[in-house]
N, C-alpha and C positions, 0 to 999 in steps of 0.2 A: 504494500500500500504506500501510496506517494500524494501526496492532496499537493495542491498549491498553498501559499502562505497567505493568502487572499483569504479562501477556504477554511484554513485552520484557524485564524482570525475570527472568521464569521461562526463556525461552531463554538471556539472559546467566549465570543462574548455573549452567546447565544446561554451557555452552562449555569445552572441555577441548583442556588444552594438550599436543601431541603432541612431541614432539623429537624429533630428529635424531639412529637408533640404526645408521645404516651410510653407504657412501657413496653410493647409491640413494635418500636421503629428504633429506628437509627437514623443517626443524621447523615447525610449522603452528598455526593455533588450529581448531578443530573449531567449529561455531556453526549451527545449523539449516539442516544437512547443506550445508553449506557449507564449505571447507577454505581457510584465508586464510593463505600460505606467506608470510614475512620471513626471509631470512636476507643473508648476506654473502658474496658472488662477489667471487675475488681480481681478477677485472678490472671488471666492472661497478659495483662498490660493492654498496650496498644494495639487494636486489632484492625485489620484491611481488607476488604473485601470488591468487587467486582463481578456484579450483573447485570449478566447481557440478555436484550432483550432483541433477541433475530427480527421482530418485526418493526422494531423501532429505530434499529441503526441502517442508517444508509448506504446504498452502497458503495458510495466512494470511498466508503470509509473502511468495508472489507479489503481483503487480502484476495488473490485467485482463489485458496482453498474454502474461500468463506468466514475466516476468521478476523479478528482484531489486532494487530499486534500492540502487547502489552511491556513497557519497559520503566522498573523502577530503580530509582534511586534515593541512597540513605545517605545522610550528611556530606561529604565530597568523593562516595563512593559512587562512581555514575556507573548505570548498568548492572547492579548486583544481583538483578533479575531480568529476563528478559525471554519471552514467549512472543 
C-alpha cells in the first residue's frame, strides 16, 4: 500500500477520537475504519489494540492481499513491530 500525502492528510484529519463513556468501551482513535484502542489495564499496564472493520476501510488503503499494513513504534525504537 502507497497512498499519496495529499490522501494520508485527508484520512489523518478526517480521524476522531472516541473515549471511554461506560464500563463496556475503551477509548479509541477512529482512522479509515479502523478502530486503534490505548488504554490502561490495572494489571496488564498499557494495552493496544486494532480493529478492523473490512467494510469500512477503503480500498486504497489495503494492500494486494487485502490487508493493512500495521507499523509500530516505542520511544526512538522505530519499527519494533511491523505486519
Amino acid at each position: 500500500m502507497q497512498i499519496s500525502q495529499r490522501l494520508a492528510d485527508e484520512f489523518n484529519r478526517a480521524a476522531r477520537f472516541l473515549p471511554q463513556v461506560d464500563g463496556n468501551t475503551k477509548p479509541c482513535v477512529e482512522i479509515g475504519g479502523m478502530y486503534v484502542f490505548l488504554y490502561l489495564h490495572p494489571v496488564e499496564g498499557l494495552c493496544f489494540s486494532v480493529d478492523r472493520v473490512p467494510s469500512e476501510i477503503p480500498e486504497v488503503l489495503r494492500s494486494e492481499d487485502g490487508t493493512v499494513p500495521v507499523r509500530i513504534d516505542i520511544d526512538d525504537e522505530q519499527h519494533v513491530f511491523t505486519v
